[in-house]
N, C-alpha and C positions, 0 to 999 in steps of 0.2 A: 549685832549693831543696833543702835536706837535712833532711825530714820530722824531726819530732821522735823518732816509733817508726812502725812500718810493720811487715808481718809478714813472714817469710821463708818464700815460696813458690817453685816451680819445677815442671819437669813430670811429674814424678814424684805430686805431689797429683791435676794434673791426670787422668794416668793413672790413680791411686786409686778416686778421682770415679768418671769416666767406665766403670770396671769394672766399679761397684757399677751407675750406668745399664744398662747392657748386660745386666748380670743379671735384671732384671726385677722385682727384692726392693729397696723405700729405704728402708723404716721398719725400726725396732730389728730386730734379726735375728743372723747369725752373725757381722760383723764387728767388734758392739757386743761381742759375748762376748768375744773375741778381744780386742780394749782393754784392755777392765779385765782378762784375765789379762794380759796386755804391761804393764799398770799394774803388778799386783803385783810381779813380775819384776823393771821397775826398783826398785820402792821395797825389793825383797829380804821381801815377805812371799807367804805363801800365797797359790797361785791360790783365788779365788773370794771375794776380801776386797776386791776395788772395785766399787762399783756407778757406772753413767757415765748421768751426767743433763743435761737440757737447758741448763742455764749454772751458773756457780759460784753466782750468787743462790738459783737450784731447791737445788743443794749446799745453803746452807746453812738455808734455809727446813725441805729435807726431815730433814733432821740435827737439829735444835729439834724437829721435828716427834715424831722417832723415837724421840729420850732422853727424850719426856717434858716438854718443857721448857711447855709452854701454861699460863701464871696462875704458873709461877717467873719469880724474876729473874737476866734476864742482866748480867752486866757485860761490857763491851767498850770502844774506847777511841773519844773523842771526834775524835781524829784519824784518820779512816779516811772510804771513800767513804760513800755515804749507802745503798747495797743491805746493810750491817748491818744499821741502823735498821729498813728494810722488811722484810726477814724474818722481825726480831724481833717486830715491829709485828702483821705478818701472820698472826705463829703465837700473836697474843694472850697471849705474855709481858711483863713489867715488865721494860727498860730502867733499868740504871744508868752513869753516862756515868765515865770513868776516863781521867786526863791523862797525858800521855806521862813517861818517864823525864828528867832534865834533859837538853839538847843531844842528843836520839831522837827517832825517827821512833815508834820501840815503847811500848808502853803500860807504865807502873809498876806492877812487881810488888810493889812495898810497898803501895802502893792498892790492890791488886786482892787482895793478901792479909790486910788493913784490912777489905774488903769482908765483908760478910755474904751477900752473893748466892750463887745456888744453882749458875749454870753460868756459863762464863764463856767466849768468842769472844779469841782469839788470833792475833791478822794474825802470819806474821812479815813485818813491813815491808821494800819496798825490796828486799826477797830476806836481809836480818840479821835469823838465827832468834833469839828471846827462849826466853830459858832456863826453858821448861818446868816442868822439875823441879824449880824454887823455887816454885811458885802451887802453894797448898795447898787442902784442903778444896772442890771445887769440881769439877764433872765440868766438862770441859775440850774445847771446839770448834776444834782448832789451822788458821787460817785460810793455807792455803799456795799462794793463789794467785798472789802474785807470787815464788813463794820453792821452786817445783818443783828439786830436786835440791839444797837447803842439805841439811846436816846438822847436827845438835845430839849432840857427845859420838859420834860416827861414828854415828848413826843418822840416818835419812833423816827430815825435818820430814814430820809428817802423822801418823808410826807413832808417834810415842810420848804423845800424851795417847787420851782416850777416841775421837776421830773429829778424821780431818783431811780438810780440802775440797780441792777447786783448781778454779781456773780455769783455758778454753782461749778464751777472748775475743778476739778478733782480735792484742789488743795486749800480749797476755801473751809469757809465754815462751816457750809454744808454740800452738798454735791444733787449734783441728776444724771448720774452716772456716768463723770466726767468732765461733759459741757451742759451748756445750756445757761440762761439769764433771762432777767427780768425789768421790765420796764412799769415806773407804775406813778399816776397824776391824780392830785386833785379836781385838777380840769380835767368833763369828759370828753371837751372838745380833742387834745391833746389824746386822749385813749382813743376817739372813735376812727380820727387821725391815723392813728398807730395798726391798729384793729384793721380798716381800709386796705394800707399798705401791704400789710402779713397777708392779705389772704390777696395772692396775686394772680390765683387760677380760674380761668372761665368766665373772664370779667368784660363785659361790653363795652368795653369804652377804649382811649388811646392812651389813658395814666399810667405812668412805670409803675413796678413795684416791683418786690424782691421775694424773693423765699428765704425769710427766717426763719421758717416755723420749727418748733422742739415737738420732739415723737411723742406716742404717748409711752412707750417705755420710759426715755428719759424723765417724763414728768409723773409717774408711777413710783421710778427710784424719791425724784422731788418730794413728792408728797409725805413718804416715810420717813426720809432726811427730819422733813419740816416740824414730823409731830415729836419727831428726836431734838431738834432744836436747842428747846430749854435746857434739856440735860445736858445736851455738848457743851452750852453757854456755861451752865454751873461748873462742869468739870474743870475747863477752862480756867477758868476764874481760882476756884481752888490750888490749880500748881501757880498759878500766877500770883495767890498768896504766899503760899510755902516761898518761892523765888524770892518775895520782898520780905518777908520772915527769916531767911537765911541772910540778910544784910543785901541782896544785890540790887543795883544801879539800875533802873530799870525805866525806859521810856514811858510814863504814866500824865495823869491828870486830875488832879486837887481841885475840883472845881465842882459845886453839888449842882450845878447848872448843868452839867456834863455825866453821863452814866458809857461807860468807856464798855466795850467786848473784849475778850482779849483773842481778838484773829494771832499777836505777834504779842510775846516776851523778849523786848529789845534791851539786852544790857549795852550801859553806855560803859565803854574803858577807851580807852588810848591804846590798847593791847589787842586788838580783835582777831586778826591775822594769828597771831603767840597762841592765842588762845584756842581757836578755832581748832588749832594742830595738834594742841596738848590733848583736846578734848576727843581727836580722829583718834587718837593712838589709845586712847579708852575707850571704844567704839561708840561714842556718842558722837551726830552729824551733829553740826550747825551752821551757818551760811551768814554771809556778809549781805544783810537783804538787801543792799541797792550797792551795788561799786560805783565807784566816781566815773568809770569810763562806761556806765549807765546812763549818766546823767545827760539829758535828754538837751543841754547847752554848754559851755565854756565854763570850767569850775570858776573860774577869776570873775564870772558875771553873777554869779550863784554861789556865795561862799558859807552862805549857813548851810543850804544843801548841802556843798561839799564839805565841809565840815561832820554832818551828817553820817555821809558814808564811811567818815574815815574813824570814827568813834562807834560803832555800833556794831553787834554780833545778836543775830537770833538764835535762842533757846530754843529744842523742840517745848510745844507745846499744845498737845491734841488728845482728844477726850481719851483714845485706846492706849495713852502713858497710864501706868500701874505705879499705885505709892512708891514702890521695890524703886522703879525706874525712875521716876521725881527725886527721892533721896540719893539716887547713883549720882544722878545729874549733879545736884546740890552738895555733896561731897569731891567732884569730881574741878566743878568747880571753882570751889574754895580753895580747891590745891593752886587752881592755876593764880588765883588774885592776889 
């Protein structure tokens, strides 16, 4: 069978792991440090502007938490997973739901600049970053978990609105052995903020705070993920030509303003469901990435989203696919279109 996505591991983590074991030290400590400045580096900002927290969900919870956001309203887009919602939920802000662009996965910036809300959560879907710098009025949550290493206008997604998150979840781009995420600002007010919060043990005074912190195992596997990075991006990218080389329909973006990742190979058909089946029975997975009874509102209020769901099938597309299995894919395909 050829998994839908899987992560790319090798012994090299293992060895990671197993150093931080040996050391005697698991919880946050100097490898976590070490992260987030390796963080900054790739993204090309100061050392001391990521903080690295226990999943992209803590990301974003702790980020609402930080700007402020508790009794404001957020807008975010209906089409997205449901750990929005709960963060939003969780940090006792007012949710407003916001439908996609026509034929996108991304959320419409003419609604979101329509919108009267106070801050607003910004996936870039898919790994195709949304043009930021059109959403106005609005302190600005830029969601870049599936979308580590896009760029918008040659800046790297994350750094150019007030806070951008990410995730390292098993099935993302990259991993920290599972869970773990990132939080990372131009403002250091907003990082020292953040910083404050995390470290909620042994502290004199009567301010809440929370335990996000990521281990330093986890942020050891990070670290090797990170310097892999590049080459998963390449890989990546590579089946994701072969895919539009083979003729397929594929969720993209024409735009040199935009440098796209490819977290997801979304073919569009009207057949998704057909195909999906055709493609089990040749044991290749692939997944309807967002179903309509996902969708975080009323399809009838949201009808590009739903639309969306109802045209779209993800291809596996992950660096430990072998040519053999690109061309199975791509053959396999073709039968069914």
């Amino acid at each position: 069978m050829i998994p839908h996505n899987k992560p790319t591991l090798d012994s090299s983590e293992e060895l990671a792991a197993s150093e931080v074991i040996r050391s005697g030290w698991l919880a946050q400590g100097t490898h976590v440090e070490a992260f987030e400045n390796e963080f900054c580096d790739f993204l090309g900002l100061p050392q001391g502007h990521a903080v690295a927290v226990s999943s992209g969900t803590s990301a974003l919870y702790f980020a609402l938490s930080a700007l402020g956001a508790k009794k404001k309203t957020v807008s975010f887009p209906a089409y997205v997973c449901a750990a929005l919602r709960n963060a939003v939920g969780m940090n006792q802000s007012i949710e407003e739901l916001i439908d996609n662009e026509a034929n996108s996965a991304n959320v419409s910036i003419d609604q979101l600049n329509q919108s009267a809300s106070d801050f607003a959560i910004v996936p870039h879907t898919y790994g195709i970053p949304v043009e930021i710098e059109k959403i106005s009025n609005k302190v600005i949550i830029e969601d870049c978990c599936q979308a580590i290493g896009a760029k918008l206008g040659g800046k790297p997604v994350g750094t150019i609105a007030t806070v951008g998150i990410y995730s390292f979840y098993a099935t993302k781009l990259m991993t920290s052995g599972g869970q773990g995420g990132m939080i990372v600002s131009k403002d250091k007010a907003v990082i020292d903020e953040l910083f404050d919060i995390r470290e909620f043990d042994q502290r004199n005074d009567s301010k809440l705070r929370f335990n996000f912190q990521m281990t330093d195992i986890q942020a050891a596997i990070g670290r090797v993920q990170l310097k892999k990075l590049p080459g998963f991006l390449q890989r990546r990218q590579e089946i994701f030509n072969a895919y539009k080389q083979a003729g397929f329909n594929l969720f993209d973006v024409n735009d040199n303003n935009r440098a796209p990742v490819r977290y997801r190979a979304i073919l569009r058909t009207n057949r998704a469901q057909q195909i999906s089946a055709a493609l089990l029975e040749k044991k290749i997975k692939t997944i309807i990435p967002l179903e309509d009874w996902e969708l975080l509102g009323d399809r009838q209020d949201f009808l590009n989203a739903y639309e969306f769901t109802q045209t779209s099938l993800s291809l596996p597309i992950y660096p430990s696919l072998t040519d053999v299995d690109v061309n199975y894919i791509i053959d396999c395909v073709q039968n069914c279109l």
